[in-house]
C-alpha positions in Angstrom: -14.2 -30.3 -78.3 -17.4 -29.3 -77.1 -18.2 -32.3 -75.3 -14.6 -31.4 -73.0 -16.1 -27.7 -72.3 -19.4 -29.0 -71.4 -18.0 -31.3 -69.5 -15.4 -28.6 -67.5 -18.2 -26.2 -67.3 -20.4 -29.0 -65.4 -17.4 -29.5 -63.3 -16.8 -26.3 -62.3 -20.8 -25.8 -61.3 -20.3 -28.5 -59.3 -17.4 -27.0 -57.1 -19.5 -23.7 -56.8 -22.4 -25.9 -55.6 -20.6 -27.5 -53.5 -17.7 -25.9 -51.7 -15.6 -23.4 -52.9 -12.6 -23.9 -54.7 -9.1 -24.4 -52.4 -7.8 -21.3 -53.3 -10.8 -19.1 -52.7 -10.9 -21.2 -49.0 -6.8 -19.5 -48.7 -7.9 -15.9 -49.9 -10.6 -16.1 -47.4 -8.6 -16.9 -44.3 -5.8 -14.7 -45.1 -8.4 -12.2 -45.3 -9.7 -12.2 -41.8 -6.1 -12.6 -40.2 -4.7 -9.3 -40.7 -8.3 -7.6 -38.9 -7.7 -10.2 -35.8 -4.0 -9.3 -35.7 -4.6 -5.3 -35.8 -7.3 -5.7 -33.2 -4.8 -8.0 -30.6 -2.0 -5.0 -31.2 -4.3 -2.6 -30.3 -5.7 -4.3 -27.2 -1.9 -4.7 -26.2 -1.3 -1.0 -26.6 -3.9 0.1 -24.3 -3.1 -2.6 -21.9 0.5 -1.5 -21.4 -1.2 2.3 -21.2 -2.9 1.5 -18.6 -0.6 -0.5 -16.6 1.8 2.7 -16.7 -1.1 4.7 -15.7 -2.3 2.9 -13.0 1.4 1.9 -11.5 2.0 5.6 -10.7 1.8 6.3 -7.0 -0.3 9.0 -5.4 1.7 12.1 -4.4 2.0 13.6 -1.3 -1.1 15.1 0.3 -1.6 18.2 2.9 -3.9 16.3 5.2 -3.4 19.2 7.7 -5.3 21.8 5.2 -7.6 19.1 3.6 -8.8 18.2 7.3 -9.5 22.1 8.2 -11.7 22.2 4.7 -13.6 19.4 5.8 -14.4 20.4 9.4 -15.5 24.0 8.0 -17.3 22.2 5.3 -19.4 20.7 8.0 -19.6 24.1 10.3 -17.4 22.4 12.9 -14.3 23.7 14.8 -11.3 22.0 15.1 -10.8 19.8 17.4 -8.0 17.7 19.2 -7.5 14.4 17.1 -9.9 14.7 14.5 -6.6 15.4 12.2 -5.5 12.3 12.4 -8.7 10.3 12.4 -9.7 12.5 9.2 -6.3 10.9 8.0 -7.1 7.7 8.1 -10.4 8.3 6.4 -8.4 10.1 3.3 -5.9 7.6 3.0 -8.4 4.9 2.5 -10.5 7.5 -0.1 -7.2 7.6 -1.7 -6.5 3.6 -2.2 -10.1 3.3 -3.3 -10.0 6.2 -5.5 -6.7 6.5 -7.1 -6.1 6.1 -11.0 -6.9 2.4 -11.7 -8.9 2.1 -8.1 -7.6 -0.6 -5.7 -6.0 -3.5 -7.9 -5.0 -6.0 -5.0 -7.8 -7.9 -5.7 -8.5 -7.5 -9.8 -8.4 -10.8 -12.0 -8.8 -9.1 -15.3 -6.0 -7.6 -17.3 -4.2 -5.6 -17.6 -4.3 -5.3 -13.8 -3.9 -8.5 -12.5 -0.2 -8.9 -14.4 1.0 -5.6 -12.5 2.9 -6.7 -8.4 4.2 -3.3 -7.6 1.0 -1.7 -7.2 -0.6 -4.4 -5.4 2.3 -4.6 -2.6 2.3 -0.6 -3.0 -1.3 -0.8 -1.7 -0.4 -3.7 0.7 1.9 -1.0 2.4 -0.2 1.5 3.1 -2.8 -1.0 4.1 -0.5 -2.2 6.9 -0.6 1.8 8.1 -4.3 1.9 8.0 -4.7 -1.6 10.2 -2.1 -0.2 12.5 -3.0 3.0 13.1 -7.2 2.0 13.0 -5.8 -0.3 16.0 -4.0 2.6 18.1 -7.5 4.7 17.5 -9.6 1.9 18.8 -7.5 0.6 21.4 -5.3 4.0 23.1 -6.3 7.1 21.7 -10.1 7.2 22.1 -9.8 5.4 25.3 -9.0 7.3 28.7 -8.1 4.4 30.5 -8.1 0.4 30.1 -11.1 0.5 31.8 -13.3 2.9 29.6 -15.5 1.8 26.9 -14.3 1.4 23.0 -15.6 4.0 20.8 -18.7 2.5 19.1 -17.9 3.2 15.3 -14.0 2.6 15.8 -15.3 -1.1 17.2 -16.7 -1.5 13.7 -14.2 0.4 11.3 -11.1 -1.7 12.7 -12.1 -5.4 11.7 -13.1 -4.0 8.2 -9.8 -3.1 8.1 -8.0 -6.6 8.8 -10.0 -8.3 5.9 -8.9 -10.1 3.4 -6.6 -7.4 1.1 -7.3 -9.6 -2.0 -10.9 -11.0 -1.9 -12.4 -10.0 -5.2 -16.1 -11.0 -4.3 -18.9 -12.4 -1.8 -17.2 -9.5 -0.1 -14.9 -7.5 -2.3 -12.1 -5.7 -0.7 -13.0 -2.4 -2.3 -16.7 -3.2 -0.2 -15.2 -3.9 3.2 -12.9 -1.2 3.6 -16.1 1.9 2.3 -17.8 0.9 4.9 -14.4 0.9 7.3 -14.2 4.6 6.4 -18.2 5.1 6.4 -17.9 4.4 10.0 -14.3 6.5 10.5 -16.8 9.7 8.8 -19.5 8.9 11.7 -16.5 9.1 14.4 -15.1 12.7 13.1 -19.0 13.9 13.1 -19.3 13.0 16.4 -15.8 14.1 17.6 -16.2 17.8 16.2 -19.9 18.0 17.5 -19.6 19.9 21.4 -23.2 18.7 21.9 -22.9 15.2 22.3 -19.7 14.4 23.8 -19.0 11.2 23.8 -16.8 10.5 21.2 -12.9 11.3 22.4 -9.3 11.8 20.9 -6.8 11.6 24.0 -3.3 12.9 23.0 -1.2 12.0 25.4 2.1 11.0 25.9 1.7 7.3 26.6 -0.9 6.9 23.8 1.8 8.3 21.3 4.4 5.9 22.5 2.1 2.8 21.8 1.3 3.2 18.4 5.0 4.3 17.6 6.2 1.1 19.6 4.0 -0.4 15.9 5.8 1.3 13.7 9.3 0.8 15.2 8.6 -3.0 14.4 7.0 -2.2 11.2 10.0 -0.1 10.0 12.8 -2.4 11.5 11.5 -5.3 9.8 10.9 -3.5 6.3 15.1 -2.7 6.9 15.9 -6.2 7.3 14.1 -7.5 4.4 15.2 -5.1 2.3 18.9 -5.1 3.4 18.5 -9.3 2.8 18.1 -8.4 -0.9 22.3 -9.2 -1.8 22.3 -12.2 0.6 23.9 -12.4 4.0 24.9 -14.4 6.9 23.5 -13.2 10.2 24.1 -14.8 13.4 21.2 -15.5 15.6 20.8 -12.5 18.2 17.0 -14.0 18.9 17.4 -14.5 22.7 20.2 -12.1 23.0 20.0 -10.0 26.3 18.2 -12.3 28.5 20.2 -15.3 30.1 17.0 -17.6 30.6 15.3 -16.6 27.4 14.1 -19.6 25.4 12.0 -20.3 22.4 10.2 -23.2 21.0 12.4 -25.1 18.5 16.5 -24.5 18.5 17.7 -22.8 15.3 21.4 -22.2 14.0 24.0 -20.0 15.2 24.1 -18.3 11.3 21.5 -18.7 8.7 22.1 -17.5 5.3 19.3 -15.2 4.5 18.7 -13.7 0.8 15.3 -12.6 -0.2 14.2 -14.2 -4.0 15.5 -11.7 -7.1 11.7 -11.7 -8.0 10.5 -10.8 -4.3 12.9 -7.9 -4.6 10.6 -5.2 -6.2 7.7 -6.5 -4.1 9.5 -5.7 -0.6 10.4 -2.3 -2.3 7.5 -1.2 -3.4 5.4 -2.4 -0.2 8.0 -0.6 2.2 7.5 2.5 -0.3 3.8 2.6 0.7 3.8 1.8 4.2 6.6 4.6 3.9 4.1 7.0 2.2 1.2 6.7 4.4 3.1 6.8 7.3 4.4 10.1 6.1 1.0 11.6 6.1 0.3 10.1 9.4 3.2 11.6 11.1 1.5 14.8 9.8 -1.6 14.7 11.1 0.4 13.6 14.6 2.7 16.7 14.7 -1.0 18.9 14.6 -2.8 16.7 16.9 0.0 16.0 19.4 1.8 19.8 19.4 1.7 20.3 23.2 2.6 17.0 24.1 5.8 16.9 21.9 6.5 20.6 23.0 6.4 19.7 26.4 8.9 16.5 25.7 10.9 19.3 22.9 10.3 15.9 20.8 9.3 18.2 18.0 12.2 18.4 15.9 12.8 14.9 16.5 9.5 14.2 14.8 10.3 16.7 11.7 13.5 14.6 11.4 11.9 11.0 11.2 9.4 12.8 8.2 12.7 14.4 6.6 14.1 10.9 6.2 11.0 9.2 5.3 10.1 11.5 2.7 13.3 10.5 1.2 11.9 6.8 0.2 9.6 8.8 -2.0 11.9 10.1 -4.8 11.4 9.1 -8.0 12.8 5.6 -9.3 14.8 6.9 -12.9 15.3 2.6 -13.6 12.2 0.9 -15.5 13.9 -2.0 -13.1 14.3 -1.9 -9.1 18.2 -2.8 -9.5 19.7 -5.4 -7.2 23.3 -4.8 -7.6 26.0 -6.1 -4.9 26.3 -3.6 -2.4 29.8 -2.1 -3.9 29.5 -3.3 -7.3 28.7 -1.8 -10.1 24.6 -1.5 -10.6 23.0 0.0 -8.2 21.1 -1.6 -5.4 17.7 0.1 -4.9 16.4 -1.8 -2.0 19.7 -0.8 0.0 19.0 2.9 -0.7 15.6 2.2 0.9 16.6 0.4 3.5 19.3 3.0 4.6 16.1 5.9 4.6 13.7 3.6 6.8 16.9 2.5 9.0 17.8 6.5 10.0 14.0 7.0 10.5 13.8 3.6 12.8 16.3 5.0 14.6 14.9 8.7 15.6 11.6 6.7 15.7 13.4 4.7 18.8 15.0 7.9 20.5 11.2 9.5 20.4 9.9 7.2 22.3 13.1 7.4 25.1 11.9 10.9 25.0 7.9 10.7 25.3 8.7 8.1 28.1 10.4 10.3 30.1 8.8 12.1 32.9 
């Protein structure tokens, strides 16, 4: 009898020695599981915060008053144009700056799993390249002969880069020093000493960059309206008997935009919608006499009324793509019927600014 205990004891020293017994090995690993498991949950939870945190679009800004604070911040007066170039500078603060910063570009999570933000931004960046363009190119210019304005020569390039380059340059990088050198054009435009930096609103000028946003805005309508699926004939070289193009195409197509392109159209036409809104703003201030003079005014309070429609608050956790008389609604034929009305007063503006 005491030969068997010895030998069980001996054989249970051995296992301690040795490795620990099976069951202690299970104990072990159940043990750290539940830690691991608490710790993934709560790394989910604050992921999903603050993806609902950083998807939520900036609201509505007076750039008007914010641009009158800055130019008596600085001891300046106001000026002619520096509205609207002190827009451009704010709506690029604002994609830089906004809860979650610019995310076009993030590869870490939670960020880089979130689309409508990123084509959010990529609408509003389209505004900024288009409207950085019209500055360089029209508005600072006096004729086609004068010179380009030397920081709008630099600031415009910045903002063609690469909307999604992480690093070796980041985005973010490139478009701070776009509005570094937009800041150095207001100094110099408020400043009555030196003189050589100008804002010309004219007529013509206003036409050109609206001629931009006329394409900008018709194309956002048909992309949108291609969200339930069509067929469209082919109106290309409609209106000219001798037109041609490169390679022949179909009478019809049948166009239909992807169901999971859908939201990404939306959300990039409700940021190119957005900034453009603020833009228009800063264009009623800087361009008063010229759109009194063409009584374009209220024609130019109307195009903001219908864009500051795209801008109401989406109730679905989904952008819906119902039929367009079915039963769900069909969110990107909402938007497309807003942009479509301001296209259209966007075209009678320009009849009316390029009249005599």
């Amino acid at each position: 009898m005491n030969a068997k205990l010895e030998q069980l004891w001996q054989s249970i020293r051995e296992k301690i020695k040795f490795g620990r017994p099976s069951w202690m090995t299970v104990k072990a690993s159940k043990g750290w599981k539940k830690p691991i498991g608490y710790s993934l949950i709560v790394i989910l939870i604050i992921w999903v915060a603050l993806a609902i945190y950083w998807s939520q679009e900036p609201k509505y800004q007076d750039v008007v008053s914010l641009a009158q604070r800055s130019v008596e911040q600085q001891g300046q007066t106001m000026v002619v144009g520096y509205t609207t170039a002190f827009t451009l500078k704010h709506l690029t603060d604002t994609l830089l700056n906004k809860p979650g910063g610019y995310l076009s570009n993030d590869v870490m999570p939670p960020s880089v799993f979130l689309d409508n933000m990123p084509n959010w931004e990529f609408g509003v960046v389209i505004q900024l390249r288009d409207l950085s363009r019209a500055l360089r190119k029209d508005m600072s210019r006096s004729q086609s002969q004068s010179t380009e304005d030397v920081d709008l020569v630099e600031a415009e390039p910045l903002y063609h880069f690469n909307n999604d380059s992480w690093i070796l340059p980041a985005t973010e990088g490139e478009y701070r020093k776009a509005a570094r050198y937009i800041d150095q054009y207001l100094q110099r435009l408020a400043d009555p000493v030196e003189g050589d930096a100008q804002f010309y609103a004219r007529a013509d000028n206003l036409s050109s960059w609206l001629k931009d946003v006329e394409t900008r805005l018709g194309s956002l309508s048909q992309r949108l309206s291609a969200s339930v699926g069509q067929t469209r004939y082919n109106t290309d070289l409609a209106g000219e008997r001798n037109a041609s193009q490169s390679t022949p195409v179909s009478e019809q197509a049948q166009v239909k935009t992807p169901r999971f392109e859908v939201d990404n159209i939306f959300y990039e036409a409700r940021g190119y919608s957005w900034a453009l809104i603020h833009v228009l703003r800063a264009i009623e201030v800087d361009f008063a006499d010229v759109l009194e003079d063409k009584t374009a005014l209220v024609s130019l309070q109307q195009i903001i009324r219908e864009l500051e429609s795209t801008q109401e608050t989406v109730w679905s956790p989904f952008i819906m793509n119902g039929s367009g008389f079915g039963m769900l609604a069909n969110h990107s034929l909402v938007m497309a019927n807003y942009i479509s009305r301001a296209n259209a007063a966007i075209i009678d503006l320009r009849e009316l600014l390029d009249k005599g």
